[in-house]
N, C-alpha and C positions, 0 to 999 in steps of 0.2 A: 755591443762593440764600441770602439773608441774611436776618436777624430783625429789623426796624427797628427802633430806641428811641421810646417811647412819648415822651420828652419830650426833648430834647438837654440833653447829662450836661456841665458847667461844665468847662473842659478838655479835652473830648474834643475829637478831631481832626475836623472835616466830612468824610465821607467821597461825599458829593457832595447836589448841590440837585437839587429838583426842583420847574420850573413848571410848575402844572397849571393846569386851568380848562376851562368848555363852550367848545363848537367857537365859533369866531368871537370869542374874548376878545382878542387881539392876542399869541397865544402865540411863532407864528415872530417880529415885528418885536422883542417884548421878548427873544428868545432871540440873536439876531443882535446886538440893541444889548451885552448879557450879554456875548457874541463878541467886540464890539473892544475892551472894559477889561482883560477878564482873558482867561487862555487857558484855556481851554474846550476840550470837544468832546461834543457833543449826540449822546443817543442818544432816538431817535424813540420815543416810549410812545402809540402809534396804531396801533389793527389796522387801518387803513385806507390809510397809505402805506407797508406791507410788501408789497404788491403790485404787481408789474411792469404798465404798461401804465395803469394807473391813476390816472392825475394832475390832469385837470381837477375831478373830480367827488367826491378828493378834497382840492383845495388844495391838493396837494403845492407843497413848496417852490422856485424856482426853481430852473435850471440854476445863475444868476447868485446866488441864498442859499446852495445847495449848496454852489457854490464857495469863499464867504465862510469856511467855516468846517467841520472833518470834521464829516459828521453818520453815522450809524450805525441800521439796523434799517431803511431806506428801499430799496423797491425788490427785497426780499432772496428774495419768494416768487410765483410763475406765481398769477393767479389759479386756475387747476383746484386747488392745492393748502393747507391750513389754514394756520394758523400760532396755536397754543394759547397761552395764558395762562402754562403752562409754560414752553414753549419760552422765551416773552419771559424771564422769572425767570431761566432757565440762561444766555440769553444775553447780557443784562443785567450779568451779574453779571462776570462773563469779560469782558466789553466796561470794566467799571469799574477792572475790577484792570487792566488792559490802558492803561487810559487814566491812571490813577495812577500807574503804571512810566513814563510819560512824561511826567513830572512836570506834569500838566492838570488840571486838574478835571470831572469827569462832571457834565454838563447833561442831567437830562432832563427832558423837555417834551412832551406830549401830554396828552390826553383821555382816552388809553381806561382807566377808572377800574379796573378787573377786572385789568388789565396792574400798574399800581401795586401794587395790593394782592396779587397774586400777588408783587411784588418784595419790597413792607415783611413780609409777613405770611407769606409760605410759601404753597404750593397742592399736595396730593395730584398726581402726577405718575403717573397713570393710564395704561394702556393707551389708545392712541389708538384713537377709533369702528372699527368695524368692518363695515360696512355691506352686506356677502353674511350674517355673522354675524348681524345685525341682525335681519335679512329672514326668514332661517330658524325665530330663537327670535317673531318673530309666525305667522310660518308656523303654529307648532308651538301658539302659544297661540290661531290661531282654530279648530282641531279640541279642544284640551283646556279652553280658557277660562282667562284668567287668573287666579283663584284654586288651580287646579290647578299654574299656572307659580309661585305664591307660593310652593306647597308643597312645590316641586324649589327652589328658591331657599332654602327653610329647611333640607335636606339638607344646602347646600354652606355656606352661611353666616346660620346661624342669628339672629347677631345682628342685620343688616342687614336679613331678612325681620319681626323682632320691631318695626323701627322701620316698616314697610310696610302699608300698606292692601292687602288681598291684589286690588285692582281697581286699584292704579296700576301700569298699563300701560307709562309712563315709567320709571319707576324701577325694576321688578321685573326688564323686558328688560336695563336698562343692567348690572346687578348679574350679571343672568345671562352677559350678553355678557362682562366682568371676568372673570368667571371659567372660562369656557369659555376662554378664548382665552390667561388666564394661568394656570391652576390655582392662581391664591392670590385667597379672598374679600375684598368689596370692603371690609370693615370690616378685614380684616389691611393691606392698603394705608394704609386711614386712619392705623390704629394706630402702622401705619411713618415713614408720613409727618410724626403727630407726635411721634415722636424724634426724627426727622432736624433738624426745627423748633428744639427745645428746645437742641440743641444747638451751633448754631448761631450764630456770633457778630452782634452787635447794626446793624444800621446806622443809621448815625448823620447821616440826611440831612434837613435840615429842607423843609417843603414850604412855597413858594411859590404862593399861591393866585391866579389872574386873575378876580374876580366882579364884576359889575354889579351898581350900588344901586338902578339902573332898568332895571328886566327888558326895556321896552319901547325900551332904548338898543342890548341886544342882539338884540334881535329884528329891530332896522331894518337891522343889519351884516349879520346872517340871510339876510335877505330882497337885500341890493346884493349878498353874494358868490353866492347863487345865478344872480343875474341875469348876476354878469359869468361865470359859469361856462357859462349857456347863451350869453353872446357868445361865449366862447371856441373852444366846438367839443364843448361834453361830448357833446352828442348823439350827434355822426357818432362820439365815441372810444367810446360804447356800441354804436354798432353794428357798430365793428370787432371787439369783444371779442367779440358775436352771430357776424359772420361766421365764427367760430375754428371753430363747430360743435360745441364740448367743453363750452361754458359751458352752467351752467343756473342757475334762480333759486333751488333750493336751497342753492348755495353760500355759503359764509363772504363770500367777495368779492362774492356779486352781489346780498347781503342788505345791504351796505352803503348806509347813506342815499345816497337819491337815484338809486343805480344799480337799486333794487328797484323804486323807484316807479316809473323811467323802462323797465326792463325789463317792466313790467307792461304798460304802456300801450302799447309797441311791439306789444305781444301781442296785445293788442286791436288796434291799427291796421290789424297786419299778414293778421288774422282777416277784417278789416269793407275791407278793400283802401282804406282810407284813407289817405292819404301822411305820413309819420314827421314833417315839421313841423308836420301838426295837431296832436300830440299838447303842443307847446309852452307853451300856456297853462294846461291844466292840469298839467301837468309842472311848471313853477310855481309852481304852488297847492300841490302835494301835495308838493312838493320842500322848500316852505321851512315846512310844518306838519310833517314829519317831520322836520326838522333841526332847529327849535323842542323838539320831543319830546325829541330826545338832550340839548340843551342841559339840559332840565328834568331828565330824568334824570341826568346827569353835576354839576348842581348837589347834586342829593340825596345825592350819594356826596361830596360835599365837604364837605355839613354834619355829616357823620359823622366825620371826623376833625376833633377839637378841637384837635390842634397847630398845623394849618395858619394860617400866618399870611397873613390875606387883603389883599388889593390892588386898591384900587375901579379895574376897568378903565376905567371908563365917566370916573374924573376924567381932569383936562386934565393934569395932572401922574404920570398912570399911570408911562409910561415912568420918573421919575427916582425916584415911590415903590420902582417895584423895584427898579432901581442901586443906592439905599440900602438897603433890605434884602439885594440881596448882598453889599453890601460888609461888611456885620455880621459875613460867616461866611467871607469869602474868608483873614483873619487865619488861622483857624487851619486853612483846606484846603488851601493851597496853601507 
């Protein structure tokens, strides 16, 4: 992965854009419009259409936008299995040098704010969960008690334990689980991590912001794409992923908006033998206050980077404000 520059360095080469913004800001139409000027090729920065089978519920792009133009990181993982922060960083990265050897410009575009910042910033690259491992070390701490697991945890890596409440349960297991499973403590990882960081060359990509001046302009988009998502068919495509038999709601993919809510309430339906389109109306309700929620979240990780240069989605003129701002940077990327 790469180290982002804090500001773009006068001369430097763009080494690619990125449009971000909460779900529903018009990120695929302005990425597509992006598509016919310059040549491009878009890589997806969404944990939510890395997942096969999953396309109403989240927007995925069409067959026919697909086509438009390569897009990359879509489609790539089975729900039953994750897809980390990390992962995206390595593969991210590989996908840009890939995409510059082809003389194009890397577009990337999505939401998921955690994905970005593991690209600009670097992210400790962890042993992945280990969940028989998981099971054991609580095993093991409701016979000893967690203050007892603090104290095997200060054994193996003392410093990690010194930053620890010897009662967080959260933190104490994962620490423990790192290092069972690696034999190296989870503050040596940190440590590694950040050299790998430091030495790491800068990237030099300016961000593209999509935000609303009128929260209540994105709320109403909110609220139309959930509706055409239940005309679509999200329903019946949740309860093919149910029928698979493998899926549950603890997963990465089925905690995804919308698909948790709707998951939930099938639960209950299916409990009280009431039929899967009652659940419609409040599916509804609950679909488009938790989609709200992310927007609000996903806004607060944008007001944290001061570079970003923002773009009122909600004006009429949205579309050619951003043409014009990539035209400012296309000079020296391509």
């Amino acid at each position: 992965m790469v180290k982002a520059a804090s500001h773009l360095a006068p001369g430097w080469r763009v080494d690619a854009i990125a449009l971000v913004g909460p779900t529903a800001s018009g990120k695929t139409a302005a990425a597509l419009a992006i598509a016919q000027h310059w040549p491009v090729e878009i890589i997806s920065v969404d944990s939510a259409l890395v997942y096969r089978g999953m396309d109403i519920g989240t927007a995925k792009p069409t067959a026919d936008e697909l086509a438009q133009v390569p897009h990359h990181l879509i489609d790539i993982r089975d729900p039953l299995h994750a897809y980390s922060a990390a992962e995206f960083a390595r593969d991210a990265t590989a996908l840009m040098a890939d995409i510059r050897a082809r003389g194009k410009l890397p577009l990337l575009v999505g939401g998921t704010m955690l994905y970005l910042k593991a690209l600009r910033d670097g992210i400790d690259d962890l042993p992945t969960a280990q969940p028989e491992l998981r099971a054991e070390i609580e095993q093991q701490a409701l016979a000893v008690g967690w203050p007892a697991m603090h104290a095997e945890l200060a054994k193996a890596d003392a410093i990690t334990a010194a930053r620890l409440a010897p009662n967080d349960a959260q933190r104490i297991s994962r620490a423990l689980e790192v290092w069972r499973v690696s034999g190296k403590a989870l503050s040596q990882w940190f440590a590694e991590g950040e050299a790998t960081r430091a030495a790491q060359p800068a990237l030099n990509m300016p961000l593209l912001s999509l935000e609303p001046v009128d929260r209540a302009w994105l709320h109403q988009r909110i609220a139309l794409r959930f509706d055409l998502m239940l005309a679509g068919g999200f329903l019946a495509e949740l309860q093919a992923l149910r029928a698979r038999g493998d899926l549950h709601i603890d997963l990465p993919s089925i905690r995804c908006v919308g698909y948790r809510q709707a998951w939930e309430l099938l639960d209950v339906a299916q409990a009280t033998g009431a039929s899967p389109d009652s659940i419609l109306p409040q599916l509804h309700e609950l679909g488009v206050a938790a989609t709200r929620q992310l927007a609000k979240r996903q806004l607060t990780w944008l007001r944290g980077m001061d570079e970003r240069i923002v773009i009122p989605c909600d004006a009429p003129d949205a579309l050619a404000q951003t043409l014009v701002a990539v035209k400012r940077f296309t000079a020296t990327a391509l």
